[in-house]
C-alpha positions as YAML, in Angstrom:
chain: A
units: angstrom
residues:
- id: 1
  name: UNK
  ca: [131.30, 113.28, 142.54]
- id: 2
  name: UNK
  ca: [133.49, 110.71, 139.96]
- id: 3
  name: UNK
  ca: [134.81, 107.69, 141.30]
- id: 4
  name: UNK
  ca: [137.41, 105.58, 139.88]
- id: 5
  name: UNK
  ca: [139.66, 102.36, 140.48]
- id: 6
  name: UNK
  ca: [143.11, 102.26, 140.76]
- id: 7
  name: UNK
  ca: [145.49, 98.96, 140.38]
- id: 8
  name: UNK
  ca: [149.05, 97.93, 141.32]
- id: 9
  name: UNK
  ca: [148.26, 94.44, 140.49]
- id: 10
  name: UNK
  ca: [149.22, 92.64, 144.19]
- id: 11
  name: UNK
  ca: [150.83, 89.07, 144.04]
- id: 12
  name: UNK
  ca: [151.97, 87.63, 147.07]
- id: 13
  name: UNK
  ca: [154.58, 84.50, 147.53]
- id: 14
  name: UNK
  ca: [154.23, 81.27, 146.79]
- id: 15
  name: UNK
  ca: [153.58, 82.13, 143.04]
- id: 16
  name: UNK
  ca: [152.03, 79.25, 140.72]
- id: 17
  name: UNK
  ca: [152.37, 78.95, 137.20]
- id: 18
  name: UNK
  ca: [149.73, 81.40, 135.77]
- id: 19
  name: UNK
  ca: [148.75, 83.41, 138.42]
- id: 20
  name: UNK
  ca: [150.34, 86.22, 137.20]
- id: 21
  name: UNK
  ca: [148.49, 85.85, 134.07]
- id: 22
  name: UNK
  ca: [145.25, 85.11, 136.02]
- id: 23
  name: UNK
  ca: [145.44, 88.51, 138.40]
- id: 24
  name: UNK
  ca: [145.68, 90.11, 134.67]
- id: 25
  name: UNK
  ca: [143.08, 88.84, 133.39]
- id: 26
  name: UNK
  ca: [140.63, 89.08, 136.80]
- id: 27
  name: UNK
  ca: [141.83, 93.03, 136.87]
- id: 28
  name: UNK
  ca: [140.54, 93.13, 133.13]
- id: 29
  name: UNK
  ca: [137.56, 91.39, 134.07]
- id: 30
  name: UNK
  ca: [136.90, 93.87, 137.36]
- id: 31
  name: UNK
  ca: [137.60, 97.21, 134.59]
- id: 32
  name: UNK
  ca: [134.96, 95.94, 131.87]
- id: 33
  name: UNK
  ca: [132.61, 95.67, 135.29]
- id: 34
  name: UNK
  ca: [133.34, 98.99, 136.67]
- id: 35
  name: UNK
  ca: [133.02, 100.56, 133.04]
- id: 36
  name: UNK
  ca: [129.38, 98.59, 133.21]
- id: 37
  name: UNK
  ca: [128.74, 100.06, 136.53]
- id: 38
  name: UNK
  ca: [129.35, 103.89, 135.49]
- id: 39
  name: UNK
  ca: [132.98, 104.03, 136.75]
- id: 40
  name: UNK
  ca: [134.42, 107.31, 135.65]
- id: 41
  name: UNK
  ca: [138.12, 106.31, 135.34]
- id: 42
  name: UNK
  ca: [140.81, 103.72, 135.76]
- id: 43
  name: UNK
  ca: [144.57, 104.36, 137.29]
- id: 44
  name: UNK
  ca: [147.33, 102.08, 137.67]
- id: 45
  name: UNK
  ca: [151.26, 102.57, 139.36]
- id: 46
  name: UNK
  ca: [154.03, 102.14, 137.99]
- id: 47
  name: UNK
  ca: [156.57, 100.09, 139.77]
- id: 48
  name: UNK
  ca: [159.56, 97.98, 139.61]
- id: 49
  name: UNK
  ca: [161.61, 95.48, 141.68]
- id: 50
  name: UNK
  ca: [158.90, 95.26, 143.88]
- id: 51
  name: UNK
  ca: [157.81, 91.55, 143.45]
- id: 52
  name: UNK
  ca: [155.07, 91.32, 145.99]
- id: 53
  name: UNK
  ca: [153.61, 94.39, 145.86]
- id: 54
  name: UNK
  ca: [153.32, 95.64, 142.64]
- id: 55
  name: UNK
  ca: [153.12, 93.76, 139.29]
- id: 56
  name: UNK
  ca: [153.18, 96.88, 137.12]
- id: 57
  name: UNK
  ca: [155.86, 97.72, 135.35]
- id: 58
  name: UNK
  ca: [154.71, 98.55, 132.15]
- id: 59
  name: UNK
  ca: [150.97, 100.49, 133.15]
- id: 60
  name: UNK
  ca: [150.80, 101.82, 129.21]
- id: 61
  name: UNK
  ca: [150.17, 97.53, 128.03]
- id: 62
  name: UNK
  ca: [147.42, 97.19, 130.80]
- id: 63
  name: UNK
  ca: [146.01, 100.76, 129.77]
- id: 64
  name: UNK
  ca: [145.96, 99.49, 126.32]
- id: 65
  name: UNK
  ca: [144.29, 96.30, 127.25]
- id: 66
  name: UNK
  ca: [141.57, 98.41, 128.96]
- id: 67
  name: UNK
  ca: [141.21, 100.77, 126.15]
- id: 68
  name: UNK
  ca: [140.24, 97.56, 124.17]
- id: 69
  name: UNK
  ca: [136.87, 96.75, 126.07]
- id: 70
  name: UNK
  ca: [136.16, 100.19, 127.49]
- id: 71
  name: UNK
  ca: [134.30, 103.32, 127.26]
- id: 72
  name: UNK
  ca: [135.77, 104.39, 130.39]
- id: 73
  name: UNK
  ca: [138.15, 107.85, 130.01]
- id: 74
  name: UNK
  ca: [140.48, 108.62, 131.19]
- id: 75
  name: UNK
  ca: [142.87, 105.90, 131.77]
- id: 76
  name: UNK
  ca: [146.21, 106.68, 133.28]
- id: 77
  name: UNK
  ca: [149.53, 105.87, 135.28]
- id: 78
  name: UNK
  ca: [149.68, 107.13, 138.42]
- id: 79
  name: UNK
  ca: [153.48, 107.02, 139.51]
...
């Protein structure tokens, strides 16, 4: 059995100045953990327009991000 993680980076209202960098940098944080803990893979969504319930519009810079600190593969969109 593989197990995995899978983001769409969740922000709810009232927004301060830096959380969305924060829940970026937390989810990056969580992903170098998982990769520690013998995660097999990582997944994020792709969506748009959707302020509260998805911060991901552009999976491929997070994926890159993760690629960065990780051993974990594969990384991928999941739209």
């Amino acid at each position: 059995m593989k197990f995995g993680i899978f983001y769409e980076h969740q922000l709810p209202r009232p927004w301060k100045e830096n959380d969305e960098l924060k829940l970026y940098q937390d989810a990056l944080d969580q992903v170098e953990l998982a990769d520690n803990l013998g995660i097999d893979y990582v997944w994020e969504v792709e969506h748009h327009f959707l302020e509260e319930y998805a911060h991901s519009s552009a999976p491929e810079v997070f994926l890159a991000a993760c690629s960065k600190r990780l051993r974990i593969s594969p990384l991928g969109p999941w739209n």
